[in-house]
C-alpha positions in Angstrom: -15.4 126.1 91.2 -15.0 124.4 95.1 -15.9 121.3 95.5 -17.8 122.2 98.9 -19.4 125.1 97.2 -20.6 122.8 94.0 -21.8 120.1 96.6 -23.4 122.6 98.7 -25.6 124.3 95.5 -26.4 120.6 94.7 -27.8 120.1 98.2 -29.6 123.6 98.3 -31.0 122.6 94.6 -32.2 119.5 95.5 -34.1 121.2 98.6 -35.4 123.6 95.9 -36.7 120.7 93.9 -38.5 118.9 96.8 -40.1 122.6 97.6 -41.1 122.9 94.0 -42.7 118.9 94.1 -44.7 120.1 97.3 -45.7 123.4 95.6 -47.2 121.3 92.6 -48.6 118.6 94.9 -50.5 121.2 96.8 -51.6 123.3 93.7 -53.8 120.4 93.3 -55.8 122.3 96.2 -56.8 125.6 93.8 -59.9 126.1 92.5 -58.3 127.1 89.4 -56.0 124.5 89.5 -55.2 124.6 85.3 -53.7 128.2 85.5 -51.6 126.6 88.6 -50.1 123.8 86.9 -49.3 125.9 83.8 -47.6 128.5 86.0 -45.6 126.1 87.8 -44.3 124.0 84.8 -43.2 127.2 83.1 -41.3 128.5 86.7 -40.2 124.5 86.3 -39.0 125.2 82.6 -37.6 129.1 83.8 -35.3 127.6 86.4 -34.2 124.7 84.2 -32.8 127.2 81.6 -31.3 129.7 84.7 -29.6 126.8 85.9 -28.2 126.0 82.4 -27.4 129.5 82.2 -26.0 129.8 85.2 -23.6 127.0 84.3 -22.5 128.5 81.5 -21.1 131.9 82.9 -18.0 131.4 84.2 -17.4 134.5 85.7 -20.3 134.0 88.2 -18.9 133.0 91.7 -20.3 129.7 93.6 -21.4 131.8 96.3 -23.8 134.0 94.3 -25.0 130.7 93.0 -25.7 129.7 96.2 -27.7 132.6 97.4 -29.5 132.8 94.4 -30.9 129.6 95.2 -31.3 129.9 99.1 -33.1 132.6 97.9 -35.0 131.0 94.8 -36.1 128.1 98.2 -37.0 130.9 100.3 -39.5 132.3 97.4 -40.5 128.4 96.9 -41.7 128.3 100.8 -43.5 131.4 100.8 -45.5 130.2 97.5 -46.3 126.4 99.4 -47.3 127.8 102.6 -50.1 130.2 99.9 -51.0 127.0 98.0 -52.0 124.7 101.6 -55.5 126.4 101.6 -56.3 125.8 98.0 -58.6 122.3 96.4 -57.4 119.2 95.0 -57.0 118.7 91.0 -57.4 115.8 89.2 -55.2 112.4 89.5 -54.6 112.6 85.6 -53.1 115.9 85.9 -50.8 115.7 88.9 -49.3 112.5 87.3 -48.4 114.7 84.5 -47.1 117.4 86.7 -45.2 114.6 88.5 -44.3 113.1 85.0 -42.6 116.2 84.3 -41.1 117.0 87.0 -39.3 113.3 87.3 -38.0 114.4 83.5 -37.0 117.9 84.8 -35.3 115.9 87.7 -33.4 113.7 85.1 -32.3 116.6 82.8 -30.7 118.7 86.0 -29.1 114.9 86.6 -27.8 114.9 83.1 -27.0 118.8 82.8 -24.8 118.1 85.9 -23.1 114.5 84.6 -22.3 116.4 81.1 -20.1 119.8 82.9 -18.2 117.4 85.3 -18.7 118.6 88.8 -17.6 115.3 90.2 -19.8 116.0 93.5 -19.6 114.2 96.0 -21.1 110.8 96.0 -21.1 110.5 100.4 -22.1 114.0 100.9 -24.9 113.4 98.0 -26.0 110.5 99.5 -26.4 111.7 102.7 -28.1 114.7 101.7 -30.4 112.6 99.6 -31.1 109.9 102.8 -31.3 114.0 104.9 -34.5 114.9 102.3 -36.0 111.2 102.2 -35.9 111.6 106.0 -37.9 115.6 106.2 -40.3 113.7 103.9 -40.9 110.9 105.2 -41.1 113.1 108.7 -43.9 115.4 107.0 -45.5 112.6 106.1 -45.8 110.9 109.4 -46.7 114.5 110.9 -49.8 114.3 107.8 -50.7 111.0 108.8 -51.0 111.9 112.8 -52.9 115.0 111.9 -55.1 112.8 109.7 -55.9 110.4 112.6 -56.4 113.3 115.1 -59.4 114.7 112.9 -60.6 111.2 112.1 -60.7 110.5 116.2 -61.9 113.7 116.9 -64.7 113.0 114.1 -65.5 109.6 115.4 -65.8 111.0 119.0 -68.0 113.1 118.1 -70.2 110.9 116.0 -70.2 108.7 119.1 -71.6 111.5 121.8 -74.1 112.0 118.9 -75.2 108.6 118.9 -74.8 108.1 123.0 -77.6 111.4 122.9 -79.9 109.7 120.2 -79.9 106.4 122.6 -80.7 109.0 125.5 -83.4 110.6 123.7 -84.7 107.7 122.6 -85.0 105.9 125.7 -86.4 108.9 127.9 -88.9 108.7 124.4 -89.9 105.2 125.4 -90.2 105.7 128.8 -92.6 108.8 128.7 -94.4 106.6 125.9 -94.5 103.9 128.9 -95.8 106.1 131.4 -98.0 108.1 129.3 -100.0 104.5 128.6 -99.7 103.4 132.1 -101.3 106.7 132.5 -104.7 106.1 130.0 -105.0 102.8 131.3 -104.9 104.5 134.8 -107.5 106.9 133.6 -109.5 104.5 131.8 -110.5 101.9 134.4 
């Protein structure tokens, strides 16, 4: 197999494995979130033995590889952007999830270290620093949507309060009048 080919299904795998942690991390969102988990660690265990199996064949060309896996990604999206809506599950379980991803991670590692690809340790690197930065560029986006509805919650909270303090003064004020009116009437 190519080199550039190898390096490239590395690169599109590894995108494939960050899409499959986001897909897990956002299952955490479903109601039924124990079907979820169990459905994504076997598609984790399915595409762990494709992969192996994929290996294995000889005869099939890097490209197919390739666009099996572009379009394995393309399936992952499509299944992340369904699972943003759904509700959060349970610490314990999404360290197990993570747990067993990290040891899915470490198997591919291995699976690739035992056939001999010899990749490419630049163009792995940079891909690897090219995926640390989308994340760390998703999270920055999560964080400045976070503190848009937090400000946007605190403003409002605010012109609640300013309108109590309103209210409550034009409260005071009629009670002030409405006194300096009995007294009026009483003397």
């Amino acid at each position: 197999m190519n080199l550039s080919c190898e390096t490239e299904l590395k690169q599109v795998e590894a995108k494939l494995k960050q899409v499959e942690k986001e897909n897990e991390d956002l299952a955490k969102k479903n109601k039924s979130w124990e079907t979820d988990v169990k459905q994504l660690k076997d598609q984790m265990r399915e595409k762990e033995e494709q992969f192996s199996k994929d290996l294995a064949e000889e005869h099939l060309s890097c490209e197919t590889k390739v666009h099996f896996m572009e379009t394995k990604f393309q399936e992952e999206e499509k299944k992340k952007d369904n699972l943003v809506l759904k509700k959060l599950i349970g610490e314990n379980e999404l360290k197990v999830v993570q747990a067993q991803l990290e040891q899915a991670k470490e198997s591919m590692r291995n699976l690739v270290k035992k056939q001999e690809l010899g990749f490419d340790v630049k163009q792995k690197d940079m891909k690897v620093q090219q995926l640390e930065n989308d994340l760390e560029e998703q999270e920055k986006k999560f964080s400045e949507d976070l503190a848009k509805k937090h400000l946007s919650w605190e403003t409002q909270l605010k012109q609640v309060e300013a309108k109590c303090k309103q209210v409550e003064k034009q409260k005071n004020h009629l009670a002030k009048k409405n006194k300096s009116w009995e007294t009026d009437v009483n003397s």
